[in-house]
C-alpha positions as CSV (number, residue, x, y, z in Angstrom):
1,X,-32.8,58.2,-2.9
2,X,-35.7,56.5,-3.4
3,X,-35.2,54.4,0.0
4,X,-34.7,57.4,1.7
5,X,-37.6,59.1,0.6
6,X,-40.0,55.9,1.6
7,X,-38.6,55.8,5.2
8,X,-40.0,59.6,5.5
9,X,-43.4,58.0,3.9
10,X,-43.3,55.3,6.6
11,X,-42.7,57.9,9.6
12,X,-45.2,60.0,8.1
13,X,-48.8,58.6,9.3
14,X,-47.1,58.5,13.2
15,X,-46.8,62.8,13.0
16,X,-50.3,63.4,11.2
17,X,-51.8,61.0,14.1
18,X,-51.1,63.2,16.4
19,X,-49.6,60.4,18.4
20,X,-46.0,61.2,20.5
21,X,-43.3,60.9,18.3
22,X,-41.7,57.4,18.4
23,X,-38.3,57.1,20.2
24,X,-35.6,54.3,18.8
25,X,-34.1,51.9,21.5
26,X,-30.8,52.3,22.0
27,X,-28.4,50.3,23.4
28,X,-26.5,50.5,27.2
29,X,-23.4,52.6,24.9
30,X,-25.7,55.0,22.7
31,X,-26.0,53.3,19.2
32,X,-29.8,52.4,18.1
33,X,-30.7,49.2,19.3
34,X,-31.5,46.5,16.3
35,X,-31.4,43.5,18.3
36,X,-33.7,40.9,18.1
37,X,-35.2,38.6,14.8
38,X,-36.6,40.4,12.4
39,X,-38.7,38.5,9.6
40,X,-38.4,39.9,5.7
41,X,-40.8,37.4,3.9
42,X,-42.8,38.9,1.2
43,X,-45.1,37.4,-1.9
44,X,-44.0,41.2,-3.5
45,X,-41.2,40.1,-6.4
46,X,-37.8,40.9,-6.6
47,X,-38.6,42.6,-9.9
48,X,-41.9,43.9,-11.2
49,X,-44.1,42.3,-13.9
50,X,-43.6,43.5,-17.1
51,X,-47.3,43.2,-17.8
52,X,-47.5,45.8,-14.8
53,X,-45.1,48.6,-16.4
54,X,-45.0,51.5,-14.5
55,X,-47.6,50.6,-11.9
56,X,-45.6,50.3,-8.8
57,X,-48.7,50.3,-6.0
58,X,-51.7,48.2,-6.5
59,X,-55.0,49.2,-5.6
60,X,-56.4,47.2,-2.7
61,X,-59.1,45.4,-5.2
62,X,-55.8,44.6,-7.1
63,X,-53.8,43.3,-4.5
64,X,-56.6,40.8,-3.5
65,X,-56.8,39.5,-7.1
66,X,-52.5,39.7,-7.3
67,X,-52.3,37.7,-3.3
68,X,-55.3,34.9,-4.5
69,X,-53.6,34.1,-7.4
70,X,-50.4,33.5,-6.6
71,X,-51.8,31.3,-3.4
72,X,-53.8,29.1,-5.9
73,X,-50.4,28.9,-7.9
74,X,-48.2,28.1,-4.6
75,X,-51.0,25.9,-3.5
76,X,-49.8,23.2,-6.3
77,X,-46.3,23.7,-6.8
78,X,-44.0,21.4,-4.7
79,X,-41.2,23.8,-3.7
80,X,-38.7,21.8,-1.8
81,X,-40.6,20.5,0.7
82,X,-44.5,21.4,-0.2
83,X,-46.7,24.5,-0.4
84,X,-47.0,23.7,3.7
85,X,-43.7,24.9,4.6
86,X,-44.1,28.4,2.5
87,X,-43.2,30.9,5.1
88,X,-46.9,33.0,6.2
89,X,-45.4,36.3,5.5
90,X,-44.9,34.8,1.7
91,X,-48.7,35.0,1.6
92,X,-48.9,38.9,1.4
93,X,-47.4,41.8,-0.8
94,X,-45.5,44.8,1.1
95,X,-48.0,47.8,0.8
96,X,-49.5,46.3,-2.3
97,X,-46.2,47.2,-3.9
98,X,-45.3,45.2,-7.2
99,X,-41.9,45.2,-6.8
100,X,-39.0,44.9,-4.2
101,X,-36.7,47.4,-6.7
102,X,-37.7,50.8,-6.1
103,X,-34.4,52.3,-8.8
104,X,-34.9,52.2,-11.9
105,X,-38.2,53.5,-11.7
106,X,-39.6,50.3,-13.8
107,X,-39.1,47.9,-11.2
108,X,-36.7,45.5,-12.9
109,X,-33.3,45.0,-12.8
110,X,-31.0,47.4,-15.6
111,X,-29.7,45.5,-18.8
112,X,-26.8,43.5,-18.5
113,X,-23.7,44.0,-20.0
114,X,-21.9,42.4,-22.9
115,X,-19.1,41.4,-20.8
116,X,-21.8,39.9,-18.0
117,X,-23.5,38.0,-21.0
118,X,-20.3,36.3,-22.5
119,X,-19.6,35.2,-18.6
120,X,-22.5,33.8,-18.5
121,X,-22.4,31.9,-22.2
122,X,-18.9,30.4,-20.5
123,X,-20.6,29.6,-17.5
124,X,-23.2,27.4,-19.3
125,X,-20.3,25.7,-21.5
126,X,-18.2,24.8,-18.5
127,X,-21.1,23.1,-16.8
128,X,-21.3,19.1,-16.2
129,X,-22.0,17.2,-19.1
130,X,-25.8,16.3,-19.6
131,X,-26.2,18.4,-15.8
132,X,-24.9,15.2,-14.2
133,X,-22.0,16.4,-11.8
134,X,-18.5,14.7,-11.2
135,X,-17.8,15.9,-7.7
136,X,-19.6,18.4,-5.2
137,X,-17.7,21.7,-6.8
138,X,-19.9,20.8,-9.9
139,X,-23.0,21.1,-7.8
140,X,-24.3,24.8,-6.8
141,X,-23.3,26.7,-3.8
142,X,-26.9,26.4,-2.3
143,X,-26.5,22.3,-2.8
144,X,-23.4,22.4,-1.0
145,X,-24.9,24.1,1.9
146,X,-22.7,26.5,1.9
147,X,-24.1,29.8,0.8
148,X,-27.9,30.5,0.1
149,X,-29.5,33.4,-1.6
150,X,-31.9,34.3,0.7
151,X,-29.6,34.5,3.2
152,X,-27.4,37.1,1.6
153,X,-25.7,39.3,1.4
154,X,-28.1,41.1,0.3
155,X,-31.1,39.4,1.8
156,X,-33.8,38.7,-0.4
157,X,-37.2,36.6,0.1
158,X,-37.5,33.3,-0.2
159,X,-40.1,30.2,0.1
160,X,-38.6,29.8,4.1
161,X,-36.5,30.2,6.9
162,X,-36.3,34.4,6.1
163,X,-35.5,35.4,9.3
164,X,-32.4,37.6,10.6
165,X,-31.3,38.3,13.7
166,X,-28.6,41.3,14.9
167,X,-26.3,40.9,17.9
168,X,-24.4,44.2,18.9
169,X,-21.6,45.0,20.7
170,X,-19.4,48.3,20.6
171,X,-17.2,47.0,18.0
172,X,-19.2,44.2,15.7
173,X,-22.6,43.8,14.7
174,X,-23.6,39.9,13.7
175,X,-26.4,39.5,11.1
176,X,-27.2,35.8,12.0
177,X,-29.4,34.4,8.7
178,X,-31.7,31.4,9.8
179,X,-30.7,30.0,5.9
180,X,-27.7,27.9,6.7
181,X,-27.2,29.6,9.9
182,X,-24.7,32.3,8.6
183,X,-23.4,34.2,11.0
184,X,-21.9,37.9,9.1
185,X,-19.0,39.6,11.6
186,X,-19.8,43.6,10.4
187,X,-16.8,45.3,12.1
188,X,-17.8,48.5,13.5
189,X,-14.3,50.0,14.8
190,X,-13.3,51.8,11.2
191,X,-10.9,49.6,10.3
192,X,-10.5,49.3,6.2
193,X,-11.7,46.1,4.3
194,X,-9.6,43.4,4.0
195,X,-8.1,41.9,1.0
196,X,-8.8,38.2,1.4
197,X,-12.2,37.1,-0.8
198,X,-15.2,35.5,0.8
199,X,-18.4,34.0,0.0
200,X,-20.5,36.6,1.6
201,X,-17.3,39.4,1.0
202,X,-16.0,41.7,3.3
203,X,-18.2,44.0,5.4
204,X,-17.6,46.9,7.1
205,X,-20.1,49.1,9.1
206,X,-20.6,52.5,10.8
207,X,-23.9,55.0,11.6
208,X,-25.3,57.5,10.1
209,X,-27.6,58.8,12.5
210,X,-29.9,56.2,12.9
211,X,-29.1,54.3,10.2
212,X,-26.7,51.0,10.4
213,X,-25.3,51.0,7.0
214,X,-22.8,48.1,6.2
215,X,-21.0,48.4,3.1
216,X,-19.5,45.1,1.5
217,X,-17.2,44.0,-1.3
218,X,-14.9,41.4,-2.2
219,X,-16.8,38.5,-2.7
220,X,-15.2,35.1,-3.5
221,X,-15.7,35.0,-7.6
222,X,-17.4,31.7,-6.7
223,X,-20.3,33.7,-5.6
224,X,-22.6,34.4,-8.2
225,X,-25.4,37.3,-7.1
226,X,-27.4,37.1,-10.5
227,X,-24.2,36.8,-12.3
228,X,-22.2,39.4,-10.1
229,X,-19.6,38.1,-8.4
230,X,-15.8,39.4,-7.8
231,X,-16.7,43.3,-8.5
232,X,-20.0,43.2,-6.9
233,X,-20.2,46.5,-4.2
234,X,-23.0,46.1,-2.1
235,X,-24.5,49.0,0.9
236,X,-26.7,47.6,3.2
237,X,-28.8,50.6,5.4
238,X,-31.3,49.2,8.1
239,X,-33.1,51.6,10.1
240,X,-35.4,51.6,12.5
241,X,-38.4,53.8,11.4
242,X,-40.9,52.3,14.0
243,X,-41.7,49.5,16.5
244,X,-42.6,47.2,14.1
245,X,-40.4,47.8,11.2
246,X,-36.9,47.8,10.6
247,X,-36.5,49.3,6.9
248,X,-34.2,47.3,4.7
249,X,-32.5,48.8,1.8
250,X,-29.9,47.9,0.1
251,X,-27.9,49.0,-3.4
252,X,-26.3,46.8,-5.3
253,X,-23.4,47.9,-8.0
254,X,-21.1,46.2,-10.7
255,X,-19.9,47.8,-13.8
256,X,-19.3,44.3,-15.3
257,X,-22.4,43.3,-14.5
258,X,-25.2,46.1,-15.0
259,X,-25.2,49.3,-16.7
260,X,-26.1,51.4,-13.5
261,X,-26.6,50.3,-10.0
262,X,-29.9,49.4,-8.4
263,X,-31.9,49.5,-5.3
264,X,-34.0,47.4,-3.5
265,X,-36.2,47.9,0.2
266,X,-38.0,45.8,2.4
267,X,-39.6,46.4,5.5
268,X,-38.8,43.7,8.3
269,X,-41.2,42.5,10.7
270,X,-40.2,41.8,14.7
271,X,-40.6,38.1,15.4
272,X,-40.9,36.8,18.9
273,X,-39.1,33.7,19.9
274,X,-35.9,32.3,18.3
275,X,-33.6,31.3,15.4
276,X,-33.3,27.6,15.8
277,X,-30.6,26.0,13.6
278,X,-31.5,25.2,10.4
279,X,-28.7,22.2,10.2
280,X,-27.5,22.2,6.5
281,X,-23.9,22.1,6.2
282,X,-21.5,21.0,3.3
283,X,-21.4,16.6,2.6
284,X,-24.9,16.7,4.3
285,X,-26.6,13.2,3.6
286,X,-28.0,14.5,0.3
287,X,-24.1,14.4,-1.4
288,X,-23.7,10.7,-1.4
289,X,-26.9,10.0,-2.7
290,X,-26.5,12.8,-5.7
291,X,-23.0,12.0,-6.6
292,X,-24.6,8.0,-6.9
293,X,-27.7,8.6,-8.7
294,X,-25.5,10.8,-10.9
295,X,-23.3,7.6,-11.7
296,X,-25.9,5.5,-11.7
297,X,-27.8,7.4,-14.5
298,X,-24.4,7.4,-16.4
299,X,-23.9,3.6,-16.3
300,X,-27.2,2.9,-17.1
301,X,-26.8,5.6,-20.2
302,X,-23.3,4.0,-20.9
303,X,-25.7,-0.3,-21.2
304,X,-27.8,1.6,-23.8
305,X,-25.4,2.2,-26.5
C-alpha cells in the first residue's frame, strides 16, 4: 500500500506542472518497455535509525548533516577494495528519506520469531571452529561467488556494482545483476512455479497495467535473506513512473521468520552505457589462498601447545 501510494507522489509534480502527461515506452508487442540498466545505489539504509523514530523525511538542512557524515565515515573505512570504489549514487539519500522500509511505519524490520531465533543460535553452533573453514561450503555464499546480496532477489544497495539490467521478450523477462553477473529467467507465459529449489528461487511474472510484478519462492534453504530462507515469498513490482525512474518495490514475507511481512522501495536511476562482467565465479583465486591461510593458522596454533 504504501509503495503504491508513493508512485502517485512521484507522478504527482508532472500533472501540477502543467507539463503533457508522460507516456511509458512500450515494446514492438504492447507490454511497457523496461529495457536498459538501471542503477539503485543509495546512502538511504535498509532500515531506519532508531535514534530517528518516526521521522521518515529529513529536512534538507538534515539531509546535508545525515550525507556529510556518513562520507567522512566512508572516507576511512576500507570496504573491500577502499572508499574509491564506493558506487557515486552511495553518496546521496533517496528524497532525504531515512529508510528503504516504508511498512511497518517505523522503518525497521518486524521482530523475529522464536523459531527464526533458535535457527539462528544452531546456525552459529554449526559454524567452523575458531571461524577457520574446512572446505569452501564452510565459507559464505558471497565468498563462493555464488550468490550476493545486493544482487538479489530482492535487490538491495550495496558499496558497488548496483546495477540491473532487463531484457524482454514475449515470454521471459531477464533481470541481469552486475554482482556476480546473475542472470534471473522471469517466465512470463503463466506457467505455475516449479518445485525444484534455487538460490535466487523460482520466479514467475505477469502485468498489472504498468506494473511488472514478479513473484518468487522456493529458495534453496542454503540461501539465507536475513535469516529467511526455504519459506521466504518474495513480490517484486517495477514500474515505470517517469523517464528517469523505474520504482522498485518489493515485499518480503515468511511466517518463520517475521511476525508480519514488510516492504521496501527504491527508485532506480537510467544509466547509459553497459554491464560489463564483473568476473567472480566459484574456486576464484581467493579459495586456494583461504583454505591455506586457514591451515596455516591451525598448524601454527597446533606448535603453540
Amino acid at each position: 500500500m504504501h509503495g503504491h501510494l508513493l508512485v502517485g507522489l512521484l507522478a504527482l509534480p508532472i500533472a501540477i506542472a502543467g507539463a503533457a502527461p508522460w507516456t511509458p515506452p512500450r515494446t514492438p508487442w504492447g507490454d511497457p518497455d523496461l529495457q536498459g540498466v538501471w542503477n539503485y545505489a543509495t546512502m538511504t539504509p535498509l532500515e531506519r535509525q532508531r535514534d530517528l523514530a518516526a521521522k521518515a523525511v529529513l529536512t534538507e538542512q538534515e539531509a546535508a548533516e545525515y550525507e556529510r557524515q556518513i562520507l567522512a565515515r566512508q572516507s576511512v573505512t576500507n570496504n573491500t577494495a577502499g572508499p574509491d570504489w564506493w558506487d557515486p549514487g552511495t553518496r546521496r539519500l533517496v528524497n532525504r528519506r531515512t529508510s528503504l522500509i516504508v511498512d511497518p511505519d517505523d522503518g525497521r524490520l518486524p521482530p523475529t520469531t522464536d523459531e527464526a531465533k533458535q535457527r539462528a543460535a544452531a546456525r552459529a553452533a554449526a559454524r567452523p571452529r575458531g571461524g577457520l573453514a574446512d572446505g569452501p561450503e564452510d565459507l559464505g555464499l558471497n565468498v563462493r561467488c555464488i550468490v550476493w546480496a545486493i544482487a538479489g532477489p530482492p535487490l538491495l544497495p550495496g558499496v558497488y556494482n548496483n546495477n540491473v539490467q532487463f531484457v524482454q521478450t514475449r515470454d521471459y523477462i531477464a533481470i541481469v545483476s552486475e554482482m556476480i553477473h546473475d542472470a534471473r529467467i522471469v517466465p512470463m507465459d503463466g506457467r505455475p512455479h516449479g518445485t525444484v529449489p534455487r538460490w535466487m528461487g523460482d520466479s514467475r511474472g505477469h502485468w498489472e497495467g504498468a506494473t511488472l510484478v514478479v513473484d518468487t519462492i522456493n529458495f534453496s534453504e542454503k540461501t539465507e535473506f536475513r535469516g529467511a530462507a526455504e519459506h521466504l515469498h518474495l513480490v517484486e513490482r517495477f514500474t515505470r513512473v517517469d523517464a528517469d525512474t523505474l520504482l522498485y518495490e518489493f515485499t518480503v514475507e515468511d511466517s518463520t521468520t517475521w511476525t508480519r511481512p514488510w516492504t521496501a522501495v527504491i527508485p532506480m536511476r537510467p544509466l547509459e552505457g553497459h554491464i560489463f562482467e564483473y568476473a567472480c565465479h566459484e574456486g576464484n583465486y581467493g579459495m586456494t589462498n583461504l583454505l591455506a591461510g586457514a591451515r596455516a593458522l591451525e598448524a601454527e596454533a597446533a606448535r603453540k601447545k
